[in-house]
N, C-alpha and C positions, 0 to 999 in steps of 0.2 A: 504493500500500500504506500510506501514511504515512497519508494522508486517510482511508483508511478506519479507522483504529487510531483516530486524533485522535476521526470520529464515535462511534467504538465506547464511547471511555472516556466519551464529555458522553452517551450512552444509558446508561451505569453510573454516572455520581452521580444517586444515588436519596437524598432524607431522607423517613426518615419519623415525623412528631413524634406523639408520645403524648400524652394528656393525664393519666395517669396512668401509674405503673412500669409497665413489662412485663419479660419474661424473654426475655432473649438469647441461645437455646440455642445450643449448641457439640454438634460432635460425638463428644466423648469423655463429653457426657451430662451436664455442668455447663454452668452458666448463668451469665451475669450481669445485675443487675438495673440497668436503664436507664432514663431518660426518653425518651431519643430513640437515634437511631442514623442513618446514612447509610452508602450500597455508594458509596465511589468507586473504579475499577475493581476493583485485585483486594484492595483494601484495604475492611475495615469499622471505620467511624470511629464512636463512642459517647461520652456522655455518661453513668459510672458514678454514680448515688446514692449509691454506698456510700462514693468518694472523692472527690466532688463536684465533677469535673473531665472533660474529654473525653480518652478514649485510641483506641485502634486498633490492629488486630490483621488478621492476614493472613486473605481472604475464606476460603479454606479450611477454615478452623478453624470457621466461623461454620455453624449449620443454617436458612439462611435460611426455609427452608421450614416447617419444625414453629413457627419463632418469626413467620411470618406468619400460619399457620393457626393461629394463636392469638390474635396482636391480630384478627383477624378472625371469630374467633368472641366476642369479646368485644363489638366493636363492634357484632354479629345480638345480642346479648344487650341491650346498652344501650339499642339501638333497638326490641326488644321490652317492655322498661320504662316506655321514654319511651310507646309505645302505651296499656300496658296503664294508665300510670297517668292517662293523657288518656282512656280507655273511664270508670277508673272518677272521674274529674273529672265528664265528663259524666253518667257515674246519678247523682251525689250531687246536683247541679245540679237532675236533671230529680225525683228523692224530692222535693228540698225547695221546685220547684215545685208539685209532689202537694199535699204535706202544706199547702201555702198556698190551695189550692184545699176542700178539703174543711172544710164548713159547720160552722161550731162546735155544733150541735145531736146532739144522743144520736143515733146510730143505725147502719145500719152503708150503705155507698156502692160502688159498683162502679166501677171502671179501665176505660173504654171510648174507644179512640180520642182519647185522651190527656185526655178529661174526665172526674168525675166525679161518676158518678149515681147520686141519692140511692133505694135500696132500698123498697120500704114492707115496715113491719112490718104480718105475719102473724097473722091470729087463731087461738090456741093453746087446741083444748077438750080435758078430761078426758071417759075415756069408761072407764065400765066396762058389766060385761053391761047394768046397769039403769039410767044415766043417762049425761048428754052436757051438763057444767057448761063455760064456757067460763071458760079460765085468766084469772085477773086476778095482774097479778106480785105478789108477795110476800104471795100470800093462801093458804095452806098448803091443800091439798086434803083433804077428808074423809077420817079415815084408816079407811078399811072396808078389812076385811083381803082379800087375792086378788090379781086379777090387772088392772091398769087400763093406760092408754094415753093417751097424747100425740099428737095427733092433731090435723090441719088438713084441712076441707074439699078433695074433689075430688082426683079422680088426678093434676093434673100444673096447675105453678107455670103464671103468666103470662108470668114474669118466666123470659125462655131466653137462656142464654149459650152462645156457640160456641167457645170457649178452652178448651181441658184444662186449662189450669194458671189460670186466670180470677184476678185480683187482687180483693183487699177492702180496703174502710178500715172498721173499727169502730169506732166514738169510743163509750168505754163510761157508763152511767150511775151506776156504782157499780164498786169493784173485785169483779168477778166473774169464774170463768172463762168463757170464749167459744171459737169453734172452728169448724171446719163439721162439721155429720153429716150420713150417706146415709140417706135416708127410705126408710121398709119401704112395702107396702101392706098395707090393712084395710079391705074391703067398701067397698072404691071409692075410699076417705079417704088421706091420707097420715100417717105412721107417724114421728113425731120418735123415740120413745124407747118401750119398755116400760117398765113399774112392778111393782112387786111389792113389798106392804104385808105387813110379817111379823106372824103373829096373836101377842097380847098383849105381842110388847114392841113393834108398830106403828114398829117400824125401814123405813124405804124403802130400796129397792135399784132406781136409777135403770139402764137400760140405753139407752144412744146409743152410737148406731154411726158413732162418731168419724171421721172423716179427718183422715190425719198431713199436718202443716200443718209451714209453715215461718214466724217470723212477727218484724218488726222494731216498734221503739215508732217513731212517731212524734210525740208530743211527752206533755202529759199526759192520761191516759186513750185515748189514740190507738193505734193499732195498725193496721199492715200485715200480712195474712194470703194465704198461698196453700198450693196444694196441694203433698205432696213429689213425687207424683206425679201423671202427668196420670188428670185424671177421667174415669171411664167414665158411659156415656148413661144418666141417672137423673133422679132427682128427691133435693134437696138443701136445705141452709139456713145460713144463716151465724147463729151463735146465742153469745144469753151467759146463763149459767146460773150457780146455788150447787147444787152436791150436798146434793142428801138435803132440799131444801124444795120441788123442782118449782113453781120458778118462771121457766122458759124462756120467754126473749122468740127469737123467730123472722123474718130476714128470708129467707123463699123463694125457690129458684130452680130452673130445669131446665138442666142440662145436653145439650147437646143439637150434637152435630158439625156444622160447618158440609157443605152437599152439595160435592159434587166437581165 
């Protein structure tokens, strides 16, 4: 009997050290605040913060349970931190190998398979009922009153991506905005934007059919673009534009799901 009392008490000294205070609930629902503590038999021994000194108090008193299940949720918490901040060590790492990869030249680049490929730009014509001029940037279109159109050759891009959410880099050539929009169709063509030249005050009211983008700088004139949402199977363009001169530059693309 004696041997087994002796084994029983060296199975009940337990330390258990903190690295920071915890709370050492009691069961009348007060606490004290501790670095550490130890169960030797039916005694619990602690280190108070408050009096900077080790005391002990009859196990009884002590709610081991609520005061473990609390450094132990703490501890899932610490070690979700330590996770989450080594996830995001590693994006920042892998952004700003991105951003060292994509060509110092104007234009805009695609995220594939951890490299990035350079887009080509798109030939951008005006078209209304009676002619078909092709956009040169920053060269203002005739302003004939009605109904005109932005427009690129042929129903469907070259260039097909199987990502919903597909990444861009746009390195821009002037501060302008940029974005991706959904192309319409038109007798076969594709469809950047409507126009609409108002008579005599020859005011433009540009319409693209934006997609809401989510988008980071990466360095200057640089920019990370993607979709908030994933993309439905179309025809598309990453683009950078000034309102109200229709001078949109266009890199094309199709969206297009990968098969099953």
């Amino acid at each position: 009997m004696k041997q087994f009392l002796f084994v029983a008490s060296l199975l009940l000294v337990l330390s258990i050290p903190v690295c920071a205070a915890v709370k050492l609930y009691l069961r009348d629902g007060s606490y004290q605040v501790v670095r550490e503590y130890q169960v030797v038999s039916d005694r619990v021994r602690f280190y108070s913060t408050d009096r900077a000194d080790w005391e002990e108090m009859p196990l009884d008193l002590v709610d081991l349970k609520k005061t473990e299940a609390e450094i132990k949720a703490r501890q899932e918490a610490e070690r979700e931190d330590a996770k989450s901040n080594a996830e995001e060590d590693k994006a920042e790492r892998q952004a700003a190998r991105e951003i060292r990869l994509v060509p110092a030249d104007n234009g805009a680049y695609m995220v594939h398979n951890g490299a990035i490929v350079a887009m080509k730009v798109g030939e951008v014509k005006v078209v209304d009922n009676k002619r078909r001029n092709v956009l040169k940037a920053l060269s203002p279109i005739p302003a004939v009153s009605g109904k005109s159109w932005l427009e690129m050759d042929g129903a469907h891009s070259q260039t097909v991506v199987t990502d919903p959410l597909q990444e861009f880099y746009i390195r821009l050539s002037e501060e302008e905005r940029f974005g991706i929009i959904k192309m319409g169709e038109r007798k076969g063509n594709r469809v950047l934007e409507n126009i609409t030249i108002i008579p005599v005050t020859k005011e433009l009211i540009e319409e693209p059919t934006l997609v809401p983008i989510f988008h980071t700088q990466g360095g200057e004139m640089l920019y990370k673009i993607w979709p908030q949402k994933p993309l439905e199977p179309g025809e598309y363009a990453v683009v950078q534009y000034t309102e109200g001169k229709v001078n949109m530059q266009s890199w094309d693309f199709r969206f297009q799901p990968a098969a099953k």
